[in-house]
C-alpha positions in Angstrom: 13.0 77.4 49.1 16.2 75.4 48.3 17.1 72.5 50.0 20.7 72.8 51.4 22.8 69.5 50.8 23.9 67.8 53.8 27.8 68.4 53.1 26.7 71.9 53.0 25.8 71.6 56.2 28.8 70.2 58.0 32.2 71.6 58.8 34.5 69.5 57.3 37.3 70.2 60.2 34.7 69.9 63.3 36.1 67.4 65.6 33.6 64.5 66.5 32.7 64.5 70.5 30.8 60.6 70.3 27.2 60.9 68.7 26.9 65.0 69.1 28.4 67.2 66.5 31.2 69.4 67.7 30.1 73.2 68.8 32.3 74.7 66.5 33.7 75.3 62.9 36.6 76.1 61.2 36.3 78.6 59.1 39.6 78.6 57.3 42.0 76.2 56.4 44.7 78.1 58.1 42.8 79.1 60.8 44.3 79.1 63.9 40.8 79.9 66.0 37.5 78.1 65.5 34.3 79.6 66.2 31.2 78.6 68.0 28.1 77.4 66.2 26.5 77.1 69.2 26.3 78.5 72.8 28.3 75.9 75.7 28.0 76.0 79.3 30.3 75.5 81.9 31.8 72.3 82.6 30.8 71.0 79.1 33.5 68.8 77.0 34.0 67.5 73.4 37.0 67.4 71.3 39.0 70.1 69.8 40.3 69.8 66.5 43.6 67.5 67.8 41.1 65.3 69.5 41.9 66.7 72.8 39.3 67.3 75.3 38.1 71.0 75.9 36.5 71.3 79.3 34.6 75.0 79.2 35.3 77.3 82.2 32.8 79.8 81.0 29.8 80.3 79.2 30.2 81.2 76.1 27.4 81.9 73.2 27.3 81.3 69.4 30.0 83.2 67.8 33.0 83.4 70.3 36.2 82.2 69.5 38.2 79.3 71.2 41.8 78.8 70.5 42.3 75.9 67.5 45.7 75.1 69.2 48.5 76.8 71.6 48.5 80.5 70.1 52.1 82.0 71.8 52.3 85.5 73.2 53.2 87.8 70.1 51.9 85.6 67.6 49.0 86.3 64.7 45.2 85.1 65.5 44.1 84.2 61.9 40.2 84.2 61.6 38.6 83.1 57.7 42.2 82.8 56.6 42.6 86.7 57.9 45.2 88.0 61.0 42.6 89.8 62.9 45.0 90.6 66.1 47.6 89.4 67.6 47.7 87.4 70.9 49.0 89.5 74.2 49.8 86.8 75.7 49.9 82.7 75.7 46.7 81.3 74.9 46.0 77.7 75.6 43.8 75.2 73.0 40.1 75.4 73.7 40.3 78.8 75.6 38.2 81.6 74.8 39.9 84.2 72.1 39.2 87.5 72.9 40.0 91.2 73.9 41.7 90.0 77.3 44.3 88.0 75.6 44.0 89.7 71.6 44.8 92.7 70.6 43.1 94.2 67.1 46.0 95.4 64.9 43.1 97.3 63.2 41.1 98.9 65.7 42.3 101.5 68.9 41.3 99.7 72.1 41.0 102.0 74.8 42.1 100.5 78.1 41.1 101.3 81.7 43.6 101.6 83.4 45.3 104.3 80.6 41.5 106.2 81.1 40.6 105.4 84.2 36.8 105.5 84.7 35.6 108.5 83.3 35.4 107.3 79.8 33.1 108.9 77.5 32.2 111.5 80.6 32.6 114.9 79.6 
């Protein structure tokens, strides 16, 4: 098995939080969203890519997206250098990207209150 070099292994843009690695990556340059590389909890902290503390108000796991900076209403959510949606409203720094505040340009999203709750019930 290959041994993976050690700059392999680190995201060049992850902030530093003190001795731990940050929780997330960048995975494009232009990247306006970073991406989890591992779960956090509530209440836990560490930098975001500005240096600015991130306090979590949820639990997130591996994977989600957090804000990379202030994303306004309207405006393209670029993931691996790709728009993937656009944000349907303000999003702060460090808050969680996802369906309730970004919409696919790609994908039909059905919505609840336009289908009430009888969805897939024939």
């Amino acid at each position: 098995m290959a041994k993976l070099e050690e700059s392999t292994l680190k995201s060049p843009t992850a902030a530093p939080a003190g001795d731990a690695p940050a929780p997330y990556v960048r995975l494009g340059a232009q990247d306006n969203v970073v991406v989890l590389a591992r779960h956090v909890d509530v209440g836990d902290s560490f930098a975001g890519p500005a240096g600015e503390v991130w306090t979590m108000s949820a639990h997130l796991d591996i994977g989600n997206k957090l804000a990379a900076a202030p994303i306004a209403a309207g405006e393209r959510v670029i993931k691996v250098g790709v728009p993937i949606g656009t944000a349907t409203r303000a999003i702060e720094s460090g808050e969680h990207v996802h369906s309730h505040n970004l919409r696919s340009d790609y994908i039909p999203i059905e919505v609840e209150e336009e289908h009430g709750d009888n969805r897939g019930a024939d």
